[in-house]
Structures are given as structure tokens and as C-alpha cells.
C-alpha positions as CSV (number, residue, x, y, z in Angstrom):
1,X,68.7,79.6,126.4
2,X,69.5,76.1,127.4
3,X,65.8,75.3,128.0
4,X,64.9,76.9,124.7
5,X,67.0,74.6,123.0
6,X,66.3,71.4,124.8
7,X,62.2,72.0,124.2
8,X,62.9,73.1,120.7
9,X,64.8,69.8,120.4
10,X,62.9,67.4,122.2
11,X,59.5,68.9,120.2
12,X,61.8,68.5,116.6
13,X,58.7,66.5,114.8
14,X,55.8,68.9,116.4
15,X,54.6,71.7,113.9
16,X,54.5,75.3,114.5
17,X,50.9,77.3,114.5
18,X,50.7,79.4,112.1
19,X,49.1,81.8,114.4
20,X,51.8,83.5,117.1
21,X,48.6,83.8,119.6
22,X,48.7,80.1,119.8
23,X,52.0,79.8,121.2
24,X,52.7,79.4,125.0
25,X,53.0,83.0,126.0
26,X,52.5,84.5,130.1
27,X,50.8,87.8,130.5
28,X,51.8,91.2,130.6
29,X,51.2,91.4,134.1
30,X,53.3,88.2,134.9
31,X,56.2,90.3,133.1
32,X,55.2,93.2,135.4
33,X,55.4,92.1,138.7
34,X,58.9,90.2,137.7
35,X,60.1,93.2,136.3
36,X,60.9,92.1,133.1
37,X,59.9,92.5,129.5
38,X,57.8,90.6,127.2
39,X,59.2,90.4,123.9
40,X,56.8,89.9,120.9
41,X,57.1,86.9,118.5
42,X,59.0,87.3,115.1
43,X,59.4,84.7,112.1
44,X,62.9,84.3,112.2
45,X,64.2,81.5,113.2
46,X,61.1,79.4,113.0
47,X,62.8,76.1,114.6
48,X,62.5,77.8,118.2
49,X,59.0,78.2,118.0
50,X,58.8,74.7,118.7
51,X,59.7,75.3,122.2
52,X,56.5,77.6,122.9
53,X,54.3,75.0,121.3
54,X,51.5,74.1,124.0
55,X,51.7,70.5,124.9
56,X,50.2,68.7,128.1
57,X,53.2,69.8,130.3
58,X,54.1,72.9,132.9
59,X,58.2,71.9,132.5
60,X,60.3,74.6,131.9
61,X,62.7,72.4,129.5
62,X,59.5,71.4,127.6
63,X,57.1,74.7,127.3
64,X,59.0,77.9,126.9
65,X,57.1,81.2,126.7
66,X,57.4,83.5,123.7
67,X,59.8,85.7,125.3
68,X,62.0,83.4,126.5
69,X,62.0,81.9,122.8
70,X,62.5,85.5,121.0
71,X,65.4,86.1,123.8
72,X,67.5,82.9,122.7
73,X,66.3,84.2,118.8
74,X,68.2,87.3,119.6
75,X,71.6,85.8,120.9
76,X,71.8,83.5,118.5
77,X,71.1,85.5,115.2
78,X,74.5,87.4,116.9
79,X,76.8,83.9,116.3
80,X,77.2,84.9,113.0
81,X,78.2,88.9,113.3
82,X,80.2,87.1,116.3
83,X,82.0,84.1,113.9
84,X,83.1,87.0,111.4
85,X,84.5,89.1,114.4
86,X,87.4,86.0,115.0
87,X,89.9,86.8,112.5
88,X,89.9,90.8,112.5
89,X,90.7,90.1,116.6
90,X,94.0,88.0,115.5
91,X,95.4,91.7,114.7
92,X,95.2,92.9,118.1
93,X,97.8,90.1,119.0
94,X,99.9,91.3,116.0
95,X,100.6,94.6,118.0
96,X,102.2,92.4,120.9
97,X,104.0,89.6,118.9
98,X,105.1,90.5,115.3
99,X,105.2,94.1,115.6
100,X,106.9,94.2,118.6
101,X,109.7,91.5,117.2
102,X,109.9,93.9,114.0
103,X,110.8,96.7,116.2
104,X,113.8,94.6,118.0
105,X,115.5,94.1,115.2
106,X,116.0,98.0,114.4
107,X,117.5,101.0,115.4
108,X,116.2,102.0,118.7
109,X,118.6,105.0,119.7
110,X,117.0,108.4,120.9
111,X,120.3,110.3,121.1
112,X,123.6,108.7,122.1
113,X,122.8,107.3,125.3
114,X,119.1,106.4,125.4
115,X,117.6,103.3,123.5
116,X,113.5,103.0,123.1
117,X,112.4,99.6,124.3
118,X,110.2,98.5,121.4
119,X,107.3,97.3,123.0
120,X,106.7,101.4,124.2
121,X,105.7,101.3,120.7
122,X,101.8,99.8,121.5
123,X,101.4,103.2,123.6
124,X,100.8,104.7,120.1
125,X,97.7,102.4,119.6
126,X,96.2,103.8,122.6
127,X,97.2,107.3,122.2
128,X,95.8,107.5,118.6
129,X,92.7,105.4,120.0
130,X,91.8,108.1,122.4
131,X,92.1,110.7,120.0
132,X,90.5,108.6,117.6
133,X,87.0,108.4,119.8
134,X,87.0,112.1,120.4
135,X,87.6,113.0,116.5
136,X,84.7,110.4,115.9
137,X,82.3,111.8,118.3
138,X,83.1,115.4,118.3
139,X,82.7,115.9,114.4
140,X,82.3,112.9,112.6
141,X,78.9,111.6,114.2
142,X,77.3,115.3,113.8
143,X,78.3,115.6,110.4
144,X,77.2,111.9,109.0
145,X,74.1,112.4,110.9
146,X,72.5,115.1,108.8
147,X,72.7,112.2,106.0
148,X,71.5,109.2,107.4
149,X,69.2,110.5,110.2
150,X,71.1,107.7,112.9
151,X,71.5,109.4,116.1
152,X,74.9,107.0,116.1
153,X,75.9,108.6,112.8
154,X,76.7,105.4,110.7
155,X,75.2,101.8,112.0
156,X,77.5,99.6,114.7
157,X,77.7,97.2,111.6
158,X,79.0,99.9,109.2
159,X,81.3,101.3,112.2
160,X,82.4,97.5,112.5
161,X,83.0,97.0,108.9
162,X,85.1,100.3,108.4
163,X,87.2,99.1,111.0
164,X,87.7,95.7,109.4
165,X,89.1,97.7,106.1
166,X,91.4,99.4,107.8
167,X,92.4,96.2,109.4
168,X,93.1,95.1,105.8
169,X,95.0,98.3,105.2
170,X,97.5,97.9,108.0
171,X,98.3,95.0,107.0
172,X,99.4,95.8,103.5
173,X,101.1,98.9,105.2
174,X,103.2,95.9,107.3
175,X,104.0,94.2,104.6
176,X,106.1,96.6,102.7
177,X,107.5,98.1,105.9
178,X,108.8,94.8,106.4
179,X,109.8,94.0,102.8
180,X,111.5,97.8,103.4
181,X,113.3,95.9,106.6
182,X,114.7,92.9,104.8
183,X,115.9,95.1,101.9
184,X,118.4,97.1,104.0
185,X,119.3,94.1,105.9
186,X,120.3,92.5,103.0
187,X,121.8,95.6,101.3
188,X,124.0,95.7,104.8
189,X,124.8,91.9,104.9
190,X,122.6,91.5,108.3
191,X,121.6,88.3,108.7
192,X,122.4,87.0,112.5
193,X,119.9,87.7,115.2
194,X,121.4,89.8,117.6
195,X,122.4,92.2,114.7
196,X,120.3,95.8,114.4
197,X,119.0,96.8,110.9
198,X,120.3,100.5,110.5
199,X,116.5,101.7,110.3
200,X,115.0,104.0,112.6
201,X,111.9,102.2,114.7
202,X,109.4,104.8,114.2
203,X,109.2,103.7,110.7
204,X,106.4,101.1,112.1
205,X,104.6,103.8,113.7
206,X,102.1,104.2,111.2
207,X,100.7,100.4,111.6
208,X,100.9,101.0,115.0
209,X,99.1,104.4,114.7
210,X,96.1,102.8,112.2
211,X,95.8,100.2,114.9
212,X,94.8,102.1,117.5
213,X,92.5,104.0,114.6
214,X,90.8,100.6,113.6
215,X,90.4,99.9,117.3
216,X,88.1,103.1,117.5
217,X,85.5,101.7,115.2
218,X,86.1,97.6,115.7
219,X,86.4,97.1,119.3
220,X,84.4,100.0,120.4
221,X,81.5,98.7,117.7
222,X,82.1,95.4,119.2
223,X,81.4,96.2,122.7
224,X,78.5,98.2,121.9
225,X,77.0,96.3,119.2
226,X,76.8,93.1,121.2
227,X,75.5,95.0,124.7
228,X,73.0,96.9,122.8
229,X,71.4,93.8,120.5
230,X,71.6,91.5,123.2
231,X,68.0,91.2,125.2
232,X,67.1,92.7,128.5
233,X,68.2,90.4,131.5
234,X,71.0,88.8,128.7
235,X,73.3,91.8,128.6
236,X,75.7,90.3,130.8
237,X,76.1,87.6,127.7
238,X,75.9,90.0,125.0
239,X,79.3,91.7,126.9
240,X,80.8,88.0,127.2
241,X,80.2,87.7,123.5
242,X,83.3,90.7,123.1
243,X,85.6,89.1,125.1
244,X,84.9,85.6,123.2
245,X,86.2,87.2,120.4
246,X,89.1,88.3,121.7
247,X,90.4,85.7,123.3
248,X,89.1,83.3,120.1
249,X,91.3,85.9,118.4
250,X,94.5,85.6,120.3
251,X,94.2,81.5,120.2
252,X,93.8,81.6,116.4
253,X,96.1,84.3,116.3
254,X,98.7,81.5,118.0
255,X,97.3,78.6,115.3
256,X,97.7,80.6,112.3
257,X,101.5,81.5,113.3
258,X,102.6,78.0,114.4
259,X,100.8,76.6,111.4
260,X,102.2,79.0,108.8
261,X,105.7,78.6,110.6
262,X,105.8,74.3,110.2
263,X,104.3,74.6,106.3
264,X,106.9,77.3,105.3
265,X,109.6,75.3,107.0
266,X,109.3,72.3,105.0
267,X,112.2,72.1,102.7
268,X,112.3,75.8,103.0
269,X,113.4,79.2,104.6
270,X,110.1,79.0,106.8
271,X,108.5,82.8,106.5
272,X,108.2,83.0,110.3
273,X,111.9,82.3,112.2
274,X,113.2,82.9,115.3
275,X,115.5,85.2,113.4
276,X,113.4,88.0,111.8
277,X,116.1,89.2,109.5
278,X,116.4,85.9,107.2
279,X,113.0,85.5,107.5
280,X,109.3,86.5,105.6
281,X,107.4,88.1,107.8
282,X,106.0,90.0,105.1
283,X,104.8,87.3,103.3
284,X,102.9,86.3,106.4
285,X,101.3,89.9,106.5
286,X,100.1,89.6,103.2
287,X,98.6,86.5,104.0
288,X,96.6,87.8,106.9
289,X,95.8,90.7,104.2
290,X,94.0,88.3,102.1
291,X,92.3,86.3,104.9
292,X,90.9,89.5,106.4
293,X,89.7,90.6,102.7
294,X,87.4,86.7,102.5
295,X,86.8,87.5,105.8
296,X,85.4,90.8,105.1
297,X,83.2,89.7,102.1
298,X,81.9,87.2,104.4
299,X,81.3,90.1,106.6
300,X,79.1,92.0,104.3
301,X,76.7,89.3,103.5
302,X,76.3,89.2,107.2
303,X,75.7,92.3,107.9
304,X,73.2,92.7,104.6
305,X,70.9,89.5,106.4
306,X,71.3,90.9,110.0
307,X,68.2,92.7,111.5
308,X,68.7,94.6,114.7
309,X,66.7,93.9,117.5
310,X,64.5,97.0,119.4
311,X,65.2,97.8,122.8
312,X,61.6,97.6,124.1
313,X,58.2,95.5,122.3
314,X,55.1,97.4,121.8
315,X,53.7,95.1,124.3
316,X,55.9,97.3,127.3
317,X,55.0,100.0,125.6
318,X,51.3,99.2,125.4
319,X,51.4,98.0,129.4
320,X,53.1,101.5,130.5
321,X,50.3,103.1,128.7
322,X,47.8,101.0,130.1
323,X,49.2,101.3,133.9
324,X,49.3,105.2,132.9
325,X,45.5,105.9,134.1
326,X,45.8,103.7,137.3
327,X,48.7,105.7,138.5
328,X,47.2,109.0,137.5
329,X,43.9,108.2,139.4
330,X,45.9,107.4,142.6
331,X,47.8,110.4,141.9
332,X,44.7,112.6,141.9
333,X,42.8,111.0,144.6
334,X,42.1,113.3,147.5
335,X,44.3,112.6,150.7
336,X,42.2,111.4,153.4
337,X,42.0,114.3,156.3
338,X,43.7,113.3,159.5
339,X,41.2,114.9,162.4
340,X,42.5,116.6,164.5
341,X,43.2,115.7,168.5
């Protein structure tokens, strides 16, 4: 990718052939013997052709074949389905910050002797994840198939995108939990810190519960969408691309709390405390409701100009096809006779 970008870059002024034959390109059977895949030329992203524009040089970081070219084209027509993919990850860290800190403040008791530590509350998000993925593939991929003809039921896109509504959802569901919270903390005069809201837990299960729903289509989607669309001998990167956006998730998911936390504060109740019952943590939710909803609409526009990648050209195709007929011949060739001693 590097060299792609440095021979695109250091041939800026040089114009593109119109014809893709006249770009730098190594045979099939160079690909062969390497055991690699040639990759045919498409017209997005035009710029990068510049790097398989012939010139007088054999330099890697000046010449770059076609396939090298159409490989970078393919990871980096994913920064965009990546860039969207940054804000939905923040709510993953909700489940082990805010949600957690909700569930501290409020009545933990199983019986008279036995209190539920609140983070045991993010085993739900794996528990309804699991059954989540066996609901999904078991009926739902066999029934939207019949409509759509995808062997994967819906697109990873559309997968992605259902998830990143329900992401939207759980965070309205939040919201009025926690408005629900602050209500009978107030009704109850509970405003110090150490003091427990008389409201059962397991009245956050259900964000909890969607969570581990919206995982099922996200981060699954995620995973597969950026293994699958990344190019052969690049899938290694299309797998780092997932856990970029996670951890870009849990660092923006830290910049968005601190900064939301020093604006509220000034002259203010701030909305985000170290003392959850005088402050608004709803109001926070809400806000994350809104910025996943631009996010989302940013989302679709992204998805609408996406164009997913094939797995193999029609040039491997065409050079299985054409090695066919030598291995056949070889295969039918009579064995020579050994004589005998």
C-alpha cells in the first residue's frame, strides 16, 4: 500500500491512459508461480492509476503493477464504511462504564443475604449475543433468503446498519430508564453517593439485553465485512481494520465523556458527576442518541456509494481454466512400464 501511494504521489502531474492494457501490469503466470491473484483494473479511484503508469524505471516505489494498485483501491474504498463504524463502537464502552455506574446506585438484593455485583449485569450482553447468532442463522437467514436471493440473507452493510438502529434504540431505552432512576431518587430525597435508589437492578436489563442483540449484527458484520472485502494476501489488515474501530471507539468514547463532563460543569450541575444521583446521565444518553442518528444518515450514504469487491478476477478464473487441459493431459498420459528384472 505504501508503495502505491508514494508512486501515485511522486507521478501526481503524469496522466492516466485511457486504455487499462497500458498500464504496468505482470502476467498471469508471474501471479502463478507466486501464488497469488491478479486482480483486474476498475475506474474507481482513478488517482492510483498513476502508480501503474509505465515510466523508464523497474522501482517498486515508482512502477506498481495493476494488482498491487486495485489491492490498495480496495482497502481504501473501506476508510469510509471504517470512519462511520467510530461512534456506534463508543456504545460498547457504555456497557462497562455508564451502565455499570447506573447499576451501583440501585437495589442489588437477591433475597436477604445476597447482593448482585452490578458489573454481572454485561453477562446478559453475551448471553442474548449467543442466542442472538443462533436465532439469526437458524431462521432469519433462511427466511430473508427466499426474497433477496443472498446466500447471507441481507448484505453485511444492511446487517451493519440494523445494528446501528438498534444502537440508536438502546440508547433512548437508557435515557428514560435513567430519567425513571433520578425520579425516584428524588421522590425519596436520595441525593448523596453512597445512598441506594430503592429500584430493583434488573430494570437496566433490557439495554443490556439489546446490546448484546445489536452486537449480533454490528460486530459480527464488522468482523466479516472487513475480512471478506479486504483483498487476498491483505486479510490480516482487513481483520486489523475491526479492532481499529474498537479501540478508536473506546478513546472517543473517553473524549466525548470528559468533554461533555467540563462543558456541563460550567456554571452548572455538570450532566456527568461522580455522584450519579444528582446528576444527568440521561441527558448524556440522549445526546449519544442523536449523534448515533447523524451518524447513521452518514452511514446510509456510505453504504448507497460502496461497491463490494469479488473474491476472485476473471483473470484466476480464466488461468485455472487455461491450466485445466495441461493437468488433464498429464493426468491421462500413460505411465511409463518399469521392465522387469
Amino acid at each position: 500500500m505504501a508503495q502505491v501511494l508514494v508512486a501515485a504521489l511522486r507521478k501526481w502531474n503524469v496522466e492516466v491512459p485511457n486504455e487499462p492494457k497500458e498500464l504496468h501490469e505482470l502476467s498471469l503466470e508471474d501471479y502463478s508461480s507466486s501464488g497469488t491473484f491478479r486482480i483486474d483494473h476498475s475506474s474507481s479511484l482513478r488517482f492510483l492509476d498513476k502508480a501503474a503508469v509505465k515510466i523508464d524505471s523497474s522501482s517498486p516505489w515508482i512502477v506498481c503493477p495493476v494488482s498491487q494498485v486495485e489491492q490498495t483501491k480496495q482497502m481504501v474504498k473501506m476508510l469510509p464504511v471504517l470512519i462511520v463504524t467510530f461512534i456506534p463502537s463508543t456504545m460498547v464502552a457504555q456497557v462497562s462504564t455508564l451502565f455499570i455506574k447506573q447499576g451501583a446506585t440501585l437495589d442489588r438484593s437477591m433475597g436477604p443475604h445476597f447482593e448482585i455485583p452490578p458489573a454481572c449485569l454485561t453477562a446478559f450482553v453475551t448471553i442474548f449475543m449467543l442466542i442472538s447468532i443462533v436465532l439469526y442463522d437458524r431462521y432469519f437467514v433462511p427466511f430473508i433468503r427466499k426474497y433477496t436471493g443472498n446466500p447471507r440473507g441481507i448484505t453485511l452493510l444492511q446487517r451493519m446498519g440494523i445494528g446501528f438502529v438498534l444502537h440508536i434504540i438502546i440508547m433512548v431505552i437508557a435515557c428514560s430508564v435513567d430519567k425513571k432512576r433520578l425520579s425516584v431518587a428524588h421522590e425519596n430525597n436520595i441525593f448523596q453517593k453512597n445512598q441506594t435508589i430503592p429500584l430493583t437492578i434488573f430494570i437496566l436489563l433490557p439495554q443490556f439485553a439489546l446490546m448484546g442483540v445489536a452486537d449480533t449484527f454490528v460486530e459480527v458484520a464488522k468482523i466479516e465485512f472487513f475480512y471478506d472485502q479486504a483483498p487476498e494476501g491483505m486479510k490480516s489488515l482487513g481483520t486489523a481494520y475491526f479492532t481499529t474501530s474498537l479501540g478508536i471507539g473506546n478513546f472517543l468514547s473517553s473524549f466525548l465523556l470528559k468533554t461533555v463532563e467540563r462543558i456541563t460543569k460550567n456554571g452548572h450541575r455538570g450532566w456527568i458527576l461522580d455522584n450519579l444521583n444528582i446528576s444527568h446521565v440521561d441527558y448524556y444518553y440522549a445526546f449519544l442518541a442523536i449523534l448515533n442518528s447523524i451518524n447513521f444518515l452518514f452511514f446510509l450514504l456510505v453504504a448507497k456509494l460502496f461497491k463490494y469487491n469479488a473474491d476472485v478476477s476473471e483473470s484466476n478464473r480464466d488461468l485455472s481454466l487455461e491450466s485445466f487441459p495441461m493437468k488433464a493431459s498429464s493426468m491421462d498420459a500413460p505411465e511409463e512400464q518399469i521392465p522387469s528384472q
